[in-house]
C-alpha positions in Angstrom: -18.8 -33.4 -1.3 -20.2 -31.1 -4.3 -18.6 -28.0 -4.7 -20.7 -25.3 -5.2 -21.0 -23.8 -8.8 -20.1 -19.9 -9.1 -23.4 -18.5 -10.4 -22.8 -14.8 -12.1 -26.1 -13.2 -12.3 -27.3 -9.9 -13.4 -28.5 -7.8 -11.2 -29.2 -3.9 -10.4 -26.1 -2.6 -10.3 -23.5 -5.2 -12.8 -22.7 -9.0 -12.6 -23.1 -10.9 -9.2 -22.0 -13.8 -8.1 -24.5 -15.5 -5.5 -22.3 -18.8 -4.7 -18.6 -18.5 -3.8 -16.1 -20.9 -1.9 -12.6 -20.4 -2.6 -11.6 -22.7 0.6 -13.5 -25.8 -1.5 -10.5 -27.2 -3.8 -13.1 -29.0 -6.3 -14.8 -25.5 -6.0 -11.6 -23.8 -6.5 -10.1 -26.5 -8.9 -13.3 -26.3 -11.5 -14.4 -22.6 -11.5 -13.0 -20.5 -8.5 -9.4 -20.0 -10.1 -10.3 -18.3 -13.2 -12.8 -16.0 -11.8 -10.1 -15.0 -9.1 -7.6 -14.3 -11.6 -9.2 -12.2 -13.9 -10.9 -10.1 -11.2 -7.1 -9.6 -9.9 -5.9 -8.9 -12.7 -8.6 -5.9 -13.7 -8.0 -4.9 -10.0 -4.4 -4.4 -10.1 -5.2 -2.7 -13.3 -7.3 0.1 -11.4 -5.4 0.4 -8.4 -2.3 1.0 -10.8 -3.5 3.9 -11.6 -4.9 4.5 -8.4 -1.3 4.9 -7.3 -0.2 6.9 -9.7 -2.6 9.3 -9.5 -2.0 9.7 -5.7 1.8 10.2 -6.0 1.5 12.3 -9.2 2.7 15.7 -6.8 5.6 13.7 -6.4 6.7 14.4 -10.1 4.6 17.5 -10.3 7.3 19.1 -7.8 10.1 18.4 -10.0 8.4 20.2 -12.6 7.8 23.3 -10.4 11.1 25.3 -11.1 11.8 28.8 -9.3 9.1 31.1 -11.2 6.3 28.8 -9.5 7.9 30.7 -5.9 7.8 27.6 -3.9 10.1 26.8 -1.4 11.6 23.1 -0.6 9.7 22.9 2.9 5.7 24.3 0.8 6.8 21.4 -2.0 7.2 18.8 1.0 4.2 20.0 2.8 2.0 19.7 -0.7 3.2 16.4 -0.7 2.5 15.6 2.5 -1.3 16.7 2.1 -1.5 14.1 -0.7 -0.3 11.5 1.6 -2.6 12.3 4.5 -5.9 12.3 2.3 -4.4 8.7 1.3 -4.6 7.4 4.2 -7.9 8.9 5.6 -9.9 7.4 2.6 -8.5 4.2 3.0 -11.1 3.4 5.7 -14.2 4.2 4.1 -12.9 2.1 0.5 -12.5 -0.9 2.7 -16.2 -0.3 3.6 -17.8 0.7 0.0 -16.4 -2.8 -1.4 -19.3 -4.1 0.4 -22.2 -1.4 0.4 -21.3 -1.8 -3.7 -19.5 -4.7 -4.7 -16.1 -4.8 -5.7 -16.8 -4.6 -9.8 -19.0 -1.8 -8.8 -16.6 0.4 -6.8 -14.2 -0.3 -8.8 -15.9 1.3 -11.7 -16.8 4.6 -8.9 -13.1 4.5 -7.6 -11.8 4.5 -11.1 -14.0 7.3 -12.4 -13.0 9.5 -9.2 -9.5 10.0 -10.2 -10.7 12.2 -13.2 -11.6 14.7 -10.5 -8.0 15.4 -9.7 -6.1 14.7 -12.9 -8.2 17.1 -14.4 -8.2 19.8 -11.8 -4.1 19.8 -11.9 -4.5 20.1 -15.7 -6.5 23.4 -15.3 -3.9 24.6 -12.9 -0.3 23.7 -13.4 1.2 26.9 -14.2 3.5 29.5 -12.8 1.3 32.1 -10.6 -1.0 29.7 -9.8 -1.3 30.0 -5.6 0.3 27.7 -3.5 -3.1 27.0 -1.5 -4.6 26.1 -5.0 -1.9 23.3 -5.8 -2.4 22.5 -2.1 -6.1 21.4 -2.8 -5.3 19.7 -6.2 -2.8 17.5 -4.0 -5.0 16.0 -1.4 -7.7 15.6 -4.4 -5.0 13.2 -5.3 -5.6 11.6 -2.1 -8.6 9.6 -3.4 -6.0 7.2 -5.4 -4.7 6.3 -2.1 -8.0 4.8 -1.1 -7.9 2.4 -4.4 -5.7 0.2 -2.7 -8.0 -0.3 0.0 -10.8 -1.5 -1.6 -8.7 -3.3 -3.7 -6.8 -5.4 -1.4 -10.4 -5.9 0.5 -12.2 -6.9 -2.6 -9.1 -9.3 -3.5 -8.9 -11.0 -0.2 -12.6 -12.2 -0.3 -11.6 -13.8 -3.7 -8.7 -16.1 -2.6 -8.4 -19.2 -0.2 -6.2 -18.6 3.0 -3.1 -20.9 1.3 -3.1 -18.5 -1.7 -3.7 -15.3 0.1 0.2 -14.2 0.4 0.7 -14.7 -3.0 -2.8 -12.8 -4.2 -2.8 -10.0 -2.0 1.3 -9.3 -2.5 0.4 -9.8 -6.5 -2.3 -7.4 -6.1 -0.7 -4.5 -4.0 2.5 -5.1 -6.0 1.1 -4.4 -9.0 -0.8 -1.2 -7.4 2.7 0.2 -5.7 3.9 -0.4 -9.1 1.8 2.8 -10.3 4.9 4.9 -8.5 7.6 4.4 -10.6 5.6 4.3 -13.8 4.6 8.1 -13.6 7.8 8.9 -12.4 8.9 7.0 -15.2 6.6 9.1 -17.8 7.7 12.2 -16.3 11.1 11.4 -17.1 10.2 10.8 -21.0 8.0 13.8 -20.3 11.1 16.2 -18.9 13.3 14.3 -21.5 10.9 15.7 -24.3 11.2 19.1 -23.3 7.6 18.5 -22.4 5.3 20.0 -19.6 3.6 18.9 -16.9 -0.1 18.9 -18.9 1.6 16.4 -21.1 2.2 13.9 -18.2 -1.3 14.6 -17.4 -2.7 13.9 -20.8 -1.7 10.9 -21.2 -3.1 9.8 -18.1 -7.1 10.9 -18.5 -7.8 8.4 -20.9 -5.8 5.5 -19.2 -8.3 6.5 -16.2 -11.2 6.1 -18.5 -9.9 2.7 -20.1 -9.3 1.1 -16.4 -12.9 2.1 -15.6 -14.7 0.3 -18.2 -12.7 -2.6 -18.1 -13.4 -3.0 -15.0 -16.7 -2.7 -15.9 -16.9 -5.2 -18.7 -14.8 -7.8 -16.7 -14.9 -7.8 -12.9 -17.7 -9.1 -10.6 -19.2 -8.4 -7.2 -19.8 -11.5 -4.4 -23.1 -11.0 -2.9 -21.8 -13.1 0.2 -19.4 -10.0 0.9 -21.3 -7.6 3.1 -20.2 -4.9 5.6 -19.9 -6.5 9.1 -20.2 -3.9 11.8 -19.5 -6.2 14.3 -16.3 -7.9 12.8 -15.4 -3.8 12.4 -16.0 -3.2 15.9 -13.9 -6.5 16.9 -10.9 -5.3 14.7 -10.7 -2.0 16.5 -10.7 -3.5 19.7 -8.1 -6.3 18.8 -4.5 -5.7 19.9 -3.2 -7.5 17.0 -5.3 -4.6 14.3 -3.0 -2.0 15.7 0.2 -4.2 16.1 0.3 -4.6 12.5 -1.0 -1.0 11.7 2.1 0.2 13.5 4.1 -2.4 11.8 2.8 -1.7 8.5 4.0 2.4 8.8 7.3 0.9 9.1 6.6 -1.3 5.5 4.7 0.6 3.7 4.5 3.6 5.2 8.3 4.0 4.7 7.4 3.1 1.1 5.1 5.7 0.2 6.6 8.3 2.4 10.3 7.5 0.2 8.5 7.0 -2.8 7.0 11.3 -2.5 10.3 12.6 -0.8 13.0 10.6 -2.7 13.2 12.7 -5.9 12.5 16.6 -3.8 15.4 15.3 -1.7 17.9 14.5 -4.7 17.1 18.1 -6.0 16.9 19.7 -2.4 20.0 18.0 -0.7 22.3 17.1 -3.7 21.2 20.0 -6.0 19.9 17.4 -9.0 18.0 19.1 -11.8 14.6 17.6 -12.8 15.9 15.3 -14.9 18.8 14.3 -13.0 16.7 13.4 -10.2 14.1 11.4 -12.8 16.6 9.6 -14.1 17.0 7.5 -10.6 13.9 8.2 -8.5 11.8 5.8 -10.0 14.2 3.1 -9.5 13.5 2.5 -5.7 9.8 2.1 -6.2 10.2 0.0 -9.2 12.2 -2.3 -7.5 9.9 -2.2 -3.9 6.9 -2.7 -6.3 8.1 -6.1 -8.2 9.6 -7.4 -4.7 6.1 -7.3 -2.7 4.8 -10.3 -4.4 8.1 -12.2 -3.4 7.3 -10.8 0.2 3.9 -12.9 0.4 5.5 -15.7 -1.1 8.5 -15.8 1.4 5.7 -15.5 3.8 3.7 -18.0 2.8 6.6 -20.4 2.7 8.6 -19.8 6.2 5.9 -17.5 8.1 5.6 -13.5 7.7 6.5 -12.8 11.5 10.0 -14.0 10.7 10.5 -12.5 7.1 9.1 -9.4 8.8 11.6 -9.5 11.8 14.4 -9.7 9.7 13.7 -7.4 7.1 13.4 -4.6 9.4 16.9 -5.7 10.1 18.3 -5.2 6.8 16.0 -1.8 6.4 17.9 -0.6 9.8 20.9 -1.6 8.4 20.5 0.3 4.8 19.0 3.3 7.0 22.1 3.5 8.8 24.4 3.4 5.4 22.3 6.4 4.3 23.1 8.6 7.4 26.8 8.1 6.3 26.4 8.7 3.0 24.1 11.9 4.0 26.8 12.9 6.1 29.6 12.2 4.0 27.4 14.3 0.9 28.6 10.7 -1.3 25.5 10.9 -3.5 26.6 7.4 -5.2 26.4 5.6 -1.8 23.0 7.9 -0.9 21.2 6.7 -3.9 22.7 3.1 -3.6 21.8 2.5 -0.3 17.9 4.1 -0.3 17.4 1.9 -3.5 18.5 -0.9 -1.2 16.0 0.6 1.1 13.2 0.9 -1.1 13.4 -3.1 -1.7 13.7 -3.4 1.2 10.2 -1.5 2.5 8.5 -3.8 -0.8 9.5 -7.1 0.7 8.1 -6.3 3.8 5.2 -5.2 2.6 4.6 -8.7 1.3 5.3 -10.4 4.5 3.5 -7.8 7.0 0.5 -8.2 4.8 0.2 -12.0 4.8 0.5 -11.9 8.6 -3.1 -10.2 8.5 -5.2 -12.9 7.8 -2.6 -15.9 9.3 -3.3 -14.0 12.7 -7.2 -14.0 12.5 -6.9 -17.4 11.3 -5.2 -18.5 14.0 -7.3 -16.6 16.6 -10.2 -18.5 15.3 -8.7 -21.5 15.9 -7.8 -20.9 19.6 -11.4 -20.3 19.9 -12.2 -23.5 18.7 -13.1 -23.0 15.1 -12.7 -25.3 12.4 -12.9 -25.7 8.9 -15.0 -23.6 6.9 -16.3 -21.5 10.4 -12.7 -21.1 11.4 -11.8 -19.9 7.7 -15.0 -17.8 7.4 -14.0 -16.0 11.1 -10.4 -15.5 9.8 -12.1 -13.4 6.5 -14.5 -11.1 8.6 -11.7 -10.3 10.6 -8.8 -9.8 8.6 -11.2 -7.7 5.6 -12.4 -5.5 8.9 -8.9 -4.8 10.0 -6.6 -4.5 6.3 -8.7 -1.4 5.5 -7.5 0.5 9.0 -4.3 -1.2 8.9 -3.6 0.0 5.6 -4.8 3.4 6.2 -2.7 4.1 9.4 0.2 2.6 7.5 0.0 4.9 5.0 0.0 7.8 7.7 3.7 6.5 7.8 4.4 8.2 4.7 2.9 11.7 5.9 5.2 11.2 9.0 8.0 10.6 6.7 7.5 14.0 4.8 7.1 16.2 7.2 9.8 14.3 9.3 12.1 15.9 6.0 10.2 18.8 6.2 11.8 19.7 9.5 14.9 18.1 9.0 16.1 20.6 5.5 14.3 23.3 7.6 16.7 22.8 11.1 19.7 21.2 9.6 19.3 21.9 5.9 19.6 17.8 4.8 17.7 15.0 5.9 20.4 13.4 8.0 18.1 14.2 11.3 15.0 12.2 9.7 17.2 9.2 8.5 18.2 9.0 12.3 14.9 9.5 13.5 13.8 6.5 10.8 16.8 4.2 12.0 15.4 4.3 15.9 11.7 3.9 14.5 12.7 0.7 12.3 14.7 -0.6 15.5 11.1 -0.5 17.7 9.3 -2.2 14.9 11.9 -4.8 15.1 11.3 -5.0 18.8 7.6 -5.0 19.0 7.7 -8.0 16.2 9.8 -10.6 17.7 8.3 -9.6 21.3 4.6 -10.0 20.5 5.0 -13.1 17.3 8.5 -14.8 17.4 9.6 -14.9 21.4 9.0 -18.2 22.7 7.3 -19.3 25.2 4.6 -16.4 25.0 4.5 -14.8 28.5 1.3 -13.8 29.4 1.3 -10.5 29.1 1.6 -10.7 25.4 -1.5 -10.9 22.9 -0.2 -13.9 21.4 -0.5 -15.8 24.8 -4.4 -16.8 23.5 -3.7 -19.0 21.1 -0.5 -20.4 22.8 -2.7 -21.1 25.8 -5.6 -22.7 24.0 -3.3 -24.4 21.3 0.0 -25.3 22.6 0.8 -26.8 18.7 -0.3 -23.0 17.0 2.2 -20.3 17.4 2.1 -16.9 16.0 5.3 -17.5 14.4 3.3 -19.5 11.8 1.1 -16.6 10.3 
């Protein structure tokens, strides 16, 4: 058989590519490799900053001392905001990947997080109101939608046996934008320097992303919206399964990643730099574990890496109640970075179960080859786009769940308990519905089961 050739063409709009195959090994062998690589590469690039622009209010709040007359539960809520306009955009970045082409929204996306790095520029200063810093925060929102139409674009790139690997690699490399502005705000509050200064150096890395995204990605003509794959993802069981699943991955890790230095500073009285000094550990460490999530995936099945890391994230959940209790800010600290690796590795695995389950659906239809693979991709691109935005509503359940907690009990002992029982149902619902054996009936894994007695669920 002749593998197609991958023909870039100009066209209105940037560089096209008319023929693409990534499930063709001679294909994929000869030419689809390096055009997948270097169109991840420029897309982790942009969804980097993508994430840091959307968590910037998490350092901007450590920067707000008393003369800015905020209290602990108006910095949580501004927070919070950021994280809910995150999530909403998500869904209408998975769509634009298609209506524009990936290189193309890339370029849009990029250029979009001026808007808000700019308007907090203008405004960080004492007197300014706290509705004003309110808006600035859910313009933040828009780098939340970057991973979106990231993770969409990248998945239309990559073969099903390299998916785990690509798509962990590529959100990795996004969550990674976390800790690195926490990590410039500490050289920032280290150099006696203000928040404009964090915020400086960020405008022209936005601008750099943009054109290199220009100059070096490319759109595949073959990816189109599909309103009827959409309309089958909503009405799947398994889309929200693994959006609820996914508020307990990566919804824990955003949520942690906003709250964990306000609740240093709020609980354990930490001064901005204190609390710099270890808040960007827990993402840094979340972010570089994702790709080993996929990978663990691809290797022994993401239904059981999941199951058991929601386990361990129980387990670390419950360490940190004790330590909240006990005020023993070493332990704290210790144990939520344990958590915030914790929350990356799953990640990885949750997210490789996406297109292993449409895959497999396809085939208990009776799909094969290249119509069973092709199903699997309209599938899984309709549903990672709502998964990942109701996933990252986790994180806006996770701030106002401290929100409440420091405003009735005055720590966040209450939503660490509250998080322990959630991680325990997650645990629950992923062994009942893709690891218990044999599948009863009531249970949305019972299709494939039925109409192949060798495919399990287990395998995705």
């Amino acid at each position: 058989m002749t593998a197609p050739s991958s023909s870039i063409a100009p066209r209105k709009g940037g560089r096209w590519i008319e023929q693409w195959d990534p499930e063709d090994e001679t294909f994929w062998k000869e030419t689809g490799e390096k055009v997948a690589r270097r169109n991840l590469f420029f897309s982790v690039l942009s969804e980097h900053i993508g994430f840091s622009i959307w968590t910037l209010w998490s350092v901007m709040v450590l920067f707000m001392g008393p003369e800015y007359g905020l209290t602990p539960a108006d910095k949580f809520f501004i927070i919070s905001m950021a994280t809910l306009v995150g999530a909403i955009v998500r869904v209408p970045y998975t769509f634009a990947v298609a209506r524009f082409g990936g290189r193309n929204w890339t370029i849009i996306a990029a250029s979009m997080l001026l808007v808000p790095t700019i308007a907090a520029f203008i405004v960080m200063e004492p007197g300014t109101s706290f509705g004003t810093f309110l808006v600035c925060a859910m313009l933040a929102g828009v780098g939340g939608g970057n991973f979106a139409s990231s993770m969409t674009n990248i998945n239309s790139f990559f073969p099903l046996r390299k998916k785990g690997w690509a798509l962990g690699l590529n959100a990795g490399g996004g969550n990674i934008g976390v800790p690195v502005v926490q990590l410039v705000a500490l050289a920032v509050i280290g150099a006696s320097g203000g928040p404009r200064v964090l915020l400086g150096i960020y405008i022209p890395l936005i601008v750099i992303a943009a054109v290199l995204g220009a100059m070096y990605m490319d759109n595949i003509t073959s990816v189109k919206n599909d309103t009827g794959a959409a309309k089958e993802a909503v009405k799947d069981p398994h889309t929200w399964i693994m959006s609820f699943l996914y508020i307990g991955t990566f919804g824990s890790f955003i949520g942690y990643s906003f709250a964990f230095g306000l609740v240093l500073q709020t609980q354990f009285g930490r001064t901005p730099l204190e609390s710099a000094y270890v808040t960007f550990i827990g993402p840094l460490l979340g972010s570089l574990i994702r790709p080993v999530g996929g990978w663990l995936a691809d290797k022994y099945g993401g239904a059981k890496i999941t199951l058991w890391n929601f386990v361990a994230m129980g387990a670390a959940t419950a360490v940190i109640v004790v330590a909240s209790m006990e005020e023993s800010l070493p332990l704290f600290t210790t144990a939520f970075i344990v958590l915030f690796v914790l929350t990356g590795l799953g990640n990885g695995s949750t997210f490789k179960m996406i297109p292993g389950i449409f895959q497999a659906k396809a085939v208990a239809m009776g799909l094969e080859g290249e119509e069973a693979a092709s199903y699997g991709r309209r599938l899984s691109g309709a549903s990672m786009g709502l998964i990942g935005a109701v996933g990252a509503v986790g994180g806006l359940g996770i701030n106002l769940a401290f929100r409440q907690s420091f405003l009735s009990v005055g720590s966040g002992t209450g939503a660490f308990v509250a998080f322990l029982a959630f991680y325990a149902v997650c645990f629950a619902v992923t062994w009942a519905v893709y690891l218990r054996r044999p599948a009863a009936a009531e249970s949305p894994a019972v299709t494939v089961s039925e109409a192949k007695p060798q495919l399990s669920y287990a395998e995705v």
